[in-house]
Legacy VTK file of the C-alpha trace (Angstrom):
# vtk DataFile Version 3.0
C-alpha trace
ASCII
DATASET POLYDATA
POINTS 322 float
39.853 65.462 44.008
43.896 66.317 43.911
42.913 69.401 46.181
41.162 67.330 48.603
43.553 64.866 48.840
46.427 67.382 49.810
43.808 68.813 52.350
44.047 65.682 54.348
47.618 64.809 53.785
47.948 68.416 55.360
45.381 68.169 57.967
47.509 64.514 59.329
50.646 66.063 59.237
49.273 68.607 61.418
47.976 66.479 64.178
51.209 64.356 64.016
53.109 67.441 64.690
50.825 67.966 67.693
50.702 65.034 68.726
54.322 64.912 68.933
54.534 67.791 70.304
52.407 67.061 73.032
54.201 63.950 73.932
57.345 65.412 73.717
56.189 68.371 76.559
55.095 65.355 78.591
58.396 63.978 78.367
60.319 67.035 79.398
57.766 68.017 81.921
58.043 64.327 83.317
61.793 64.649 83.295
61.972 68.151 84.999
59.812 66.736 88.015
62.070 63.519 88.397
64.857 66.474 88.566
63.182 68.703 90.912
62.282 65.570 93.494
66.093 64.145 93.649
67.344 66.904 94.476
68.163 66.754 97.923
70.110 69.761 98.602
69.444 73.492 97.759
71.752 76.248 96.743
70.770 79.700 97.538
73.111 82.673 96.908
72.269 86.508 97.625
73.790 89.649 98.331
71.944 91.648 101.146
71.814 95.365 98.463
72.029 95.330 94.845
72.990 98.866 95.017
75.993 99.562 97.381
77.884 103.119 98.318
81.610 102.650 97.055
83.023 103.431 100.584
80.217 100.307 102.013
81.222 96.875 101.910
79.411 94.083 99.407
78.097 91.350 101.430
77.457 87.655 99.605
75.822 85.305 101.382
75.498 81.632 100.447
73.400 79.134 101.857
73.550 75.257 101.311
70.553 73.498 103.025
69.096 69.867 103.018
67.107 68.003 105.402
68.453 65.550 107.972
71.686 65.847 109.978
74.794 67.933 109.437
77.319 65.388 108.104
74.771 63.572 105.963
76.758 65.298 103.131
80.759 66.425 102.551
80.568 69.465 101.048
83.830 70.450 99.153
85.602 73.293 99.838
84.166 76.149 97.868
86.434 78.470 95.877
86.691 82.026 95.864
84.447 83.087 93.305
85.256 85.485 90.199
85.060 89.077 90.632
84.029 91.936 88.711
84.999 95.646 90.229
85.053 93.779 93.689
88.108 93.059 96.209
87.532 90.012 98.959
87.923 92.029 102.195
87.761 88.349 104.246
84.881 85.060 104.428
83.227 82.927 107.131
81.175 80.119 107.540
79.043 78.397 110.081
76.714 75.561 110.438
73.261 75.213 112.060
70.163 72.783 112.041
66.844 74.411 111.993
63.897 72.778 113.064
61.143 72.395 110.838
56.930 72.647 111.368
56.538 68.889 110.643
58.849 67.838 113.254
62.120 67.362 110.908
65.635 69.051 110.856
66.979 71.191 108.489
70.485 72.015 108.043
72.175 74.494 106.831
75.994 75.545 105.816
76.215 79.317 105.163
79.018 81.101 103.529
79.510 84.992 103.782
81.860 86.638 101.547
82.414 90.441 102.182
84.058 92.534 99.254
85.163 95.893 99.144
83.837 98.150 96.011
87.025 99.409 93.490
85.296 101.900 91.503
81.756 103.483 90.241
79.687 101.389 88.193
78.948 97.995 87.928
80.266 94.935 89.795
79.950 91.369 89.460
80.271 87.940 91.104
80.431 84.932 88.798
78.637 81.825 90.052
79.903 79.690 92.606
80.365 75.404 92.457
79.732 73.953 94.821
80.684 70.052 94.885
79.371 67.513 97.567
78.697 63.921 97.885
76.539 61.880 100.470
77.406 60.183 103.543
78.317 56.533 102.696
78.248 57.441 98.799
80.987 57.686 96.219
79.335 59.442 93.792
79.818 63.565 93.703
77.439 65.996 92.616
77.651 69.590 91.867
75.703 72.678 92.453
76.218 76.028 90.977
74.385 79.645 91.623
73.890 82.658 88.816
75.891 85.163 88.543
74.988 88.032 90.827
74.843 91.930 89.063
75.642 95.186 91.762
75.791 98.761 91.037
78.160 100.435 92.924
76.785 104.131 93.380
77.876 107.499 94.960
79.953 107.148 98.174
78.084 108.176 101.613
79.593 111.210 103.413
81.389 109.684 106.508
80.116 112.230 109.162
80.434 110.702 111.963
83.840 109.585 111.201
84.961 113.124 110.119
83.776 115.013 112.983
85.884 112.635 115.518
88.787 113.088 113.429
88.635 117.111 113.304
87.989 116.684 117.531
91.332 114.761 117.340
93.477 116.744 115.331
91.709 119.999 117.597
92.702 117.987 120.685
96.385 117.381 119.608
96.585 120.929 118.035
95.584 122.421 121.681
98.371 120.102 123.167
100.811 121.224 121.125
100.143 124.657 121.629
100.314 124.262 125.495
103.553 122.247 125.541
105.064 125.264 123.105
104.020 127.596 125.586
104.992 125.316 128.401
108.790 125.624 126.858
108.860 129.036 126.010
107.659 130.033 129.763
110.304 128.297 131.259
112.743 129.422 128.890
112.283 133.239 129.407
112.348 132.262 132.948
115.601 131.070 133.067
117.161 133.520 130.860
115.205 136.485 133.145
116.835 134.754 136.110
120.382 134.067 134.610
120.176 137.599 134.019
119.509 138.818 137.654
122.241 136.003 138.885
119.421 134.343 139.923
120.299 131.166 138.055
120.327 128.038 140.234
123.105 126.851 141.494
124.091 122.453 141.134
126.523 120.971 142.889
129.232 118.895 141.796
127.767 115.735 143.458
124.249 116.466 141.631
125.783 116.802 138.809
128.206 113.804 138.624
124.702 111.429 140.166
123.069 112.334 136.973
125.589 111.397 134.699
126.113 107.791 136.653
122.005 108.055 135.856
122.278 108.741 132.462
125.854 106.562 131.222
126.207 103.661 133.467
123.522 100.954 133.981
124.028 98.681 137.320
122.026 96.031 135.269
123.825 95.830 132.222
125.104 93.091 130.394
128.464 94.535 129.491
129.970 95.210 133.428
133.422 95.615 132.569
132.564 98.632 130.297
130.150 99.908 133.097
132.791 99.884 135.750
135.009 101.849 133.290
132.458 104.285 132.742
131.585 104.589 136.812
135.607 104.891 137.453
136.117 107.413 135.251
132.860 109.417 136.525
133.959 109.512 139.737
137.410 110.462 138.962
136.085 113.306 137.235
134.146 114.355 140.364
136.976 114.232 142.335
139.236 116.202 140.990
136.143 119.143 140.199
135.232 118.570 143.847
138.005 118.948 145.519
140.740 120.635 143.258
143.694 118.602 142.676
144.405 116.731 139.036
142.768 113.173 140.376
143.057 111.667 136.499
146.950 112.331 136.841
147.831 110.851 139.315
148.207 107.394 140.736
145.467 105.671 143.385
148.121 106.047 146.178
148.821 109.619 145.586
145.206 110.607 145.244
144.917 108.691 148.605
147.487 111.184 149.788
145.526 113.779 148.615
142.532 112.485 150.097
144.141 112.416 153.867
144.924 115.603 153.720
140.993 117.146 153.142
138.166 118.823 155.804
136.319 115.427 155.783
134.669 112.890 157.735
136.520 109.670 158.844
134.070 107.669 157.712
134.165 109.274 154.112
137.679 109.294 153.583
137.344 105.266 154.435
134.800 104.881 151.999
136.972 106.772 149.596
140.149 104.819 150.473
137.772 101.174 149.744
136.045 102.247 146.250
139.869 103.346 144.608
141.088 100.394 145.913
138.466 98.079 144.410
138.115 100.078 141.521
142.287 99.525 141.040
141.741 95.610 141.565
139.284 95.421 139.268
141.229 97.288 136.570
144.474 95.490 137.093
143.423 91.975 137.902
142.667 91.469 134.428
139.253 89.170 135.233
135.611 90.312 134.926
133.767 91.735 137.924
131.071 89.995 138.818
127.131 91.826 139.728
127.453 91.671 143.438
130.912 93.392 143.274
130.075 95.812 140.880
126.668 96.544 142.923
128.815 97.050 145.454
130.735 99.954 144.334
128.170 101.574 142.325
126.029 101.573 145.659
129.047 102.800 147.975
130.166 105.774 145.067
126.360 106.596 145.554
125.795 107.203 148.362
129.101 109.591 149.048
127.824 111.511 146.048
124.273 112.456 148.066
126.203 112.884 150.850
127.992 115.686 149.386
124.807 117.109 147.691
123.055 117.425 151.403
126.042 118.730 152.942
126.010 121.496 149.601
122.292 121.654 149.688
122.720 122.335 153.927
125.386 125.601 152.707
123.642 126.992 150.163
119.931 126.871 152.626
121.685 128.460 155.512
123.357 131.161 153.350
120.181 132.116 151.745
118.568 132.216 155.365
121.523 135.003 156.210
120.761 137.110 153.670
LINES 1 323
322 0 1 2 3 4 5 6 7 8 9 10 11 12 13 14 15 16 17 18 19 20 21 22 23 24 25 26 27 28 29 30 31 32 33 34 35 36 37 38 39 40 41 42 43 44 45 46 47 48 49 50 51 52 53 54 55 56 57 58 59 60 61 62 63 64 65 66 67 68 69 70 71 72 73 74 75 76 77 78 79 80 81 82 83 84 85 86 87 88 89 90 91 92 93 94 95 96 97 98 99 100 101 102 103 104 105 106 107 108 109 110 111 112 113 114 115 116 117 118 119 120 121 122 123 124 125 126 127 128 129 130 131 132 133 134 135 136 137 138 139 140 141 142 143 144 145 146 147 148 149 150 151 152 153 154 155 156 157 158 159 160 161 162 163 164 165 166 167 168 169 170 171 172 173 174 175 176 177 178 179 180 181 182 183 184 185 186 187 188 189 190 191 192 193 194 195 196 197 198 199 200 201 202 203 204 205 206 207 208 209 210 211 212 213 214 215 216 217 218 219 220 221 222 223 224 225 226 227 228 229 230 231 232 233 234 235 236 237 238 239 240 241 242 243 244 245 246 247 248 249 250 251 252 253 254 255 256 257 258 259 260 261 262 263 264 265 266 267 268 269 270 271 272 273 274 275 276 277 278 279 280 281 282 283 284 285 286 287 288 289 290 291 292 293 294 295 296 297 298 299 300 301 302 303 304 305 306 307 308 309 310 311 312 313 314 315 316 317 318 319 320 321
C-alpha cells in the first residue's frame, strides 16, 4: 500500500513538472513574439568574403532598415567598431527608400567600413551599437550585431600591377641611357672640334646677354640690387669689349674713352644716356623705380645684340672668304 502510494505521489509530481513546464514555454514563446512584432527596425551586418587575400581590402557592410520615411527615426552616430588583425582604411554612408510589393516604403541607412588586413590568420570585428530613437519620442533604443570572424589567407600575386611597373622602370632605364649617350656625343664633339680649332667662337655681347639672363631679373622685387648687378655687367663688357680698364675709371673718363671709338653716333648716345642714368641712380641715394629700371635694362639690351649681329656679320663673311 506504502509502494502504491509513492507511485502516485511520483506520478503528480511528474505532471506538475510538465505542466509547468509547458506553461512556462508558452510564456517565453508568448514573450519572444511580443519581441519579434515591436521591433520596428532591423540590423543587418555582413562582410561581402569571409576569406580575404592579405594584400585585398575587408569590406563591412551595415544596413539599418525600417518601414516608413527616412527621418521617422534619429539614428546615433555609430562608432568605429573593435578590431581584430584589421586597420580602418576609410567609411561611408548613404540613405535610400526602397519600394516595397504591397505598395509601402522601406528605408534604409547603410554603413560600409573598408579595412585593410595586418597579417595571416584570423581577423575580427566586434559587434556594432547602434542607438536610435523615434520621431516625436524620447525614449532610445539600441541595436547591436554579432561579432563577425575572417580568415585572412595567402596574398594574390599583383600581375597586372607588376608588369606596368617593370614597363616603367624599362621606359625610364631606356631614357636614361639615351640622355647618357646624348651627353657623351656632344661631349666628344666638342673636344674633337676644340682639337681641330674648330671650337665656336662667342662674342663678348653673347656672352655678357646671358649673364644679364641668368643674374639680373627685370621683375624682381629687390631693384636696387638688380641695377647693381646690371651696372656692374655692363661695365664688365665694356672694358672686355673694347680694351680700356672701364671699372677704373670714372663715368666721365670712360665717356672720353667712349668718343674716341669706330662707332655709330647713335651708339655712343645710347652709351653716353645708360652711364649717366646708371651714375644718378647710384649717387642719388633713392630707389629706382620699374619703369626706370625697365628702361635701362631694355636700352643696355639692345646695344648688346647690336654688337652680337655686327660680330655675328664678321665672323659669316670671313668664313665665306675662306
Amino acid at each position: 500500500m506504502k509502494v502504491r502510494k509513492n507511485r502516485i505521489c511520483v506520478l503528480f509530481s511528474s505532471v506538475f513538472i510538465l505542466l509547468n513546464g509547458w506553461s512556462n514555454a508558452q510564456v517565453v514563446d508568448s514573450l519572444s513574439k511580443i519581441g519579434y512584432q515591436s521591433q520596428q527596425i532591423l540590423l543587418d551586418s555582413y562582410v561581402e568574403e569571409s576569406k580575404v587575400p592579405l594584400n585585398r581590402p575587408v569590406i563591412l557592410h551595415v544596413e539599418l532598415s525600417w518601414k516608413g520615411e527616412l527621418n521617422r527615426y534619429q539614428i546615433e552616430p555609430v562608432n568605429q567598431p573593435i578590431l581584430t588583425n584589421l586597420l580602418l582604411d576609410g567609411s561611408g554612408s548613404e540613405n535610400r527608400l526602397e519600394p516595397q510589393d504591397d505598395g509601402t516604403l522601406k528605408a534604409v541607412k547603410a554603413i560600409t567600413y573598408r579595412f585593410r588586413p595586418l597579417e595571416m590568420g584570423m581577423a575580427y570585428i566586434d559587434g556594432l551599437l547602434v542607438k536610435y530613437r523615434e520621431k516625436g519620442s524620447d525614449r532610445e533604443e539600441s541595436l547591436s550585431s554579432q561579432r563577425i570572424m575572417i580568415e585572412i589567407i595567402d596574398p594574390i600575386p599583383e600581375s597586372g600591377k607588376g608588369k606596368v611597373k617593370s614597363i616603367i622602370y624599362v621606359v625610364l632605364l631606356i631614357i636614361f641611357f639615351i640622355i647618357v649617350f646624348y651627353f657623351l656625343v656632344v661631349y666628344v664633339r666638342k673636344r674633337s672640334e676644340a682639337k681641330n680649332g674648330m671650337a665656336p667662337v662667342v662674342s663678348p655681347a653673347e656672352f655678357y646677354l646671358n649673364r644679364m639672363v641668368q643674374d639680373v631679373d627685370p621683375r624682381g622685387t629687390n631693384l636696387n640690387e638688380m641695377i647693381n648687378r646690371l651696372s656692374r655687367i655692363f661695365r664688365e663688357y665694356l672694358q672686355e669689349e673694347f680694351n680700356f680698364p672701364v671699372l677704373e675709371l670714372s663715368t666721365r673718363e670712360i665717356l672720353e674713352q667712349v668718343n674716341r671709338l669706330e662707332m655709330e653716333d647713335s651708339d655712343k648716345s645710347q652709351l653716353s644716356r645708360v652711364l649717366e642714368k646708371l651714375d644718378v641712380v647710384k649717387f642719388a641715394g633713392k630707389g629706382i623705380n620699374p619703369d626706370e629700371f625697365i628702361d635701362i635694362y631694355g636700352t643696355i639690351e639692345n646695344f648688346l645684340l647690336k654688337r652680337k649681329q655686327i660680330f655675328d656679320s664678321a665672323k659669316d663673311l670671313q668664313k665665306e672668304v675662306k
